[in-house]
C-alpha positions as CSV (number, residue, x, y, z in Angstrom):
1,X,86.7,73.2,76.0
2,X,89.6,73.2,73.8
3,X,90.6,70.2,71.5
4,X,93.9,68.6,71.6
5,X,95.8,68.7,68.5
6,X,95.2,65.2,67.8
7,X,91.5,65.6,68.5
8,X,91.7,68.4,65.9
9,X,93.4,67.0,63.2
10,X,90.8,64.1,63.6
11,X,87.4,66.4,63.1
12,X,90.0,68.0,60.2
13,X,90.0,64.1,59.1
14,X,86.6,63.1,59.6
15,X,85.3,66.2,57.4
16,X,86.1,63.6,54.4
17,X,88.6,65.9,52.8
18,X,91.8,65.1,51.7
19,X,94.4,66.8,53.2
20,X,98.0,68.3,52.9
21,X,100.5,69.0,55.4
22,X,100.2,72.7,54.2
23,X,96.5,72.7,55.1
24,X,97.2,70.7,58.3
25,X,100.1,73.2,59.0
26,X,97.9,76.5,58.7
27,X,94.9,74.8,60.6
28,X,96.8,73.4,63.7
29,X,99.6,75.9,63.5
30,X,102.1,73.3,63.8
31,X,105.7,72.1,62.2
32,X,105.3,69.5,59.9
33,X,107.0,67.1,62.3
34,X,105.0,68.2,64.6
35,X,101.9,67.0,62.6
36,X,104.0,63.4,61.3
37,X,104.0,62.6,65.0
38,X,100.6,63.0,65.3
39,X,99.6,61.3,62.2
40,X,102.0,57.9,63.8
41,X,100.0,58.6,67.3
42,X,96.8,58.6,65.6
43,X,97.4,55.8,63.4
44,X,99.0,53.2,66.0
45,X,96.4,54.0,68.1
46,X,93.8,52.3,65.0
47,X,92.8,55.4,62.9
48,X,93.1,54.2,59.6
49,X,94.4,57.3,57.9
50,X,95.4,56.5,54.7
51,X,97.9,58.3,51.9
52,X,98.6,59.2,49.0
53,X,100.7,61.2,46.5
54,X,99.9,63.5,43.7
55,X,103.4,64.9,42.7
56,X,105.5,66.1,45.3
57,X,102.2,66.5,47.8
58,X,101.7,63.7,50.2
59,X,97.8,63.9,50.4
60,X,96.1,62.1,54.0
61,X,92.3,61.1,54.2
62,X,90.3,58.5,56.0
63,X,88.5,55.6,54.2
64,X,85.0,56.8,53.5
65,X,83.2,54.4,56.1
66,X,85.3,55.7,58.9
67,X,84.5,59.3,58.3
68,X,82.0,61.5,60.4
69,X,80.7,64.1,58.7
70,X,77.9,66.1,61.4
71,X,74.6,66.6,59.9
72,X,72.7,69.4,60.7
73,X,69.4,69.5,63.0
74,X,66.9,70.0,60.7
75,X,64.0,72.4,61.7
76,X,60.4,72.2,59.8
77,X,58.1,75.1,61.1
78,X,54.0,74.0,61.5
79,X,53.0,74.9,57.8
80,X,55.9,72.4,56.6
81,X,55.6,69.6,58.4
């Protein structure tokens, strides 16, 4: 099943890394307003993406309780467990 490109850019989000709209860009292979309207879309419907700027970059990232990072299934064989 393929992911919209807002469902995308939120599993980019909820990866906890802080993001640029170079690295969104070469992910979703979008236009930067492309990606600004998803940003609004996302955020009006409650996504609390949050922003910052370090020099000319505008940096996006989610607050770190609203992130989900996966886990991985961990296996044990017999002689571990």
């Amino acid at each position: 099943m393929k992911l919209t490109p807002d469902e995308q850019l939120c599993r980019l989000l909820d990866t906890g890394d802080v993001l640029t709209y170079a690295r969104i860009q070469h992910s979703l292979k979008m236009s930067e307003r492309q990606i600004r309207r998803i940003l609004h879309r996302l955020r009006k419907g409650g996504l609390p993406i949050e922003e910052r700027r370090e020099g000319s970059l505008k940096l996006f990232f989610l607050p770190a309780d609203r992130q989900r990072v996966a886990v991985p299934d961990l296996q044990f064989d017999s002689a571990e467990l």
